[in-house]
C-alpha positions in Angstrom: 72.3 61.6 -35.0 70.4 58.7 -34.6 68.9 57.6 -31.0 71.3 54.1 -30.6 73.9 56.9 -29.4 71.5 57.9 -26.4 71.4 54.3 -25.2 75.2 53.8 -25.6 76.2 56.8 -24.3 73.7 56.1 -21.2 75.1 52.5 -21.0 78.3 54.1 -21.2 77.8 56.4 -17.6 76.1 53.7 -15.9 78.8 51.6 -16.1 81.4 54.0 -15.3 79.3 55.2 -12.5 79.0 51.6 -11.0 82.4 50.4 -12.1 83.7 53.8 -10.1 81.5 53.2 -7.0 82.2 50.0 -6.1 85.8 50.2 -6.5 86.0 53.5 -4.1 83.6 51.5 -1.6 86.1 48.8 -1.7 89.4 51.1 -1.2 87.5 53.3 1.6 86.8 50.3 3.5 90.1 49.1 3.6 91.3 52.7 4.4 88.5 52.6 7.6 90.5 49.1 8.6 94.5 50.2 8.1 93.3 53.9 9.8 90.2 53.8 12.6 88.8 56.5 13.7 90.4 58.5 16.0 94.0 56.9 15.1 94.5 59.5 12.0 98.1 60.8 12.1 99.9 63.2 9.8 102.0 60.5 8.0 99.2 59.1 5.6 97.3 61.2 3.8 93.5 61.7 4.2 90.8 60.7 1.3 89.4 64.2 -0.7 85.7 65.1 0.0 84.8 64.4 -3.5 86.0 60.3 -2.3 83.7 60.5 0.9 80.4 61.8 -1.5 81.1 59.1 -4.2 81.1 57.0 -0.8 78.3 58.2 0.3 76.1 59.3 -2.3 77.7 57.9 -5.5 74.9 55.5 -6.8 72.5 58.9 -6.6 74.6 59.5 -10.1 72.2 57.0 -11.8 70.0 60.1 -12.0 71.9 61.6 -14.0 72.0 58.9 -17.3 68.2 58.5 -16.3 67.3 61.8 -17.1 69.5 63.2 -20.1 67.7 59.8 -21.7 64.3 60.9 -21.1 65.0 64.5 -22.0 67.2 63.3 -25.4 63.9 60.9 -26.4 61.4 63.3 -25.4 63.0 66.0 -27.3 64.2 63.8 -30.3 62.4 64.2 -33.9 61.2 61.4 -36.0 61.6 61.2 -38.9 60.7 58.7 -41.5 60.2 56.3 -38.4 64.1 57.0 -36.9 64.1 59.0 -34.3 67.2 61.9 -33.9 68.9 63.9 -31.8 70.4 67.2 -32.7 73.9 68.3 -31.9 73.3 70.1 -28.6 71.8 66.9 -27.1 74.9 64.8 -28.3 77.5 67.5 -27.1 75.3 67.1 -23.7 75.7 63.7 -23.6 79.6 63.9 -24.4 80.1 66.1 -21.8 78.0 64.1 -19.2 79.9 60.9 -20.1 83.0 62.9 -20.0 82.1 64.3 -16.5 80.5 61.4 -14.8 83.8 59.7 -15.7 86.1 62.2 -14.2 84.2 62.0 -11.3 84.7 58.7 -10.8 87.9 57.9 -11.8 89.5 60.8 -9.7 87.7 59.3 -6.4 88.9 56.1 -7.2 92.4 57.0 -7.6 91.8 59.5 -4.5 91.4 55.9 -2.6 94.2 54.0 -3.9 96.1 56.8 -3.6 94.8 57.2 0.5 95.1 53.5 1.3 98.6 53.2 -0.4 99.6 56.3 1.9 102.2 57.7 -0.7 
């Protein structure tokens, strides 16, 4: 494989990881105005933990594109000037991109789903 799918696949989970942030920042601040603190009552339904550490710590998951590039182009081979990846670091890179994702799309639908209190 050659090493353009390191960069797109990294492109590809930093912008899920910031397009999934900031939309879970936005819902959990309109959850914190339609339900203070201390006003939390049995009729709407409260956000998962994995929504409060996307919250909290969700930009910490730029680490993880960061690193699966440097370890993919430190461990690539070159040759005859191209530089490529074998399989394992492309099925790690699927499944980070596949995970990272997950991540954020089910916090984000965790939020809609606590603001919207169905």
């Amino acid at each position: 494989m050659p090493s353009k799918v390191v960069s797109v696949l990294c492109a590809l989970q930093v912008f899920m990881i910031i397009g999934g942030f900031l939309p879970t920042c936005m819902m959990m601040k309109v959850y914190d105005k339609l339900y203070p603190k201390g006003e939390h009552f049995f009729t709407h339904p409260y956000p998962m933990e994995l929504t409060e550490w996307v919250r909290l710590y969700g930009l910490w998951l730029l680490v993880i594109p960061a690193g699966w590039c440097l370890i993919a182009a430190w461990r690539s081979e070159a040759t005859e000037g191209v530089a490529d990846i074998s399989a394992v670091q492309l099925a790690a890179g699927l499944i980070l991109t596949i995970g990272v994702g997950g991540v954020m799309g089910i916090s984000f639908l965790d939020a809609v789903h606590a603001v919207s209190g169905n």
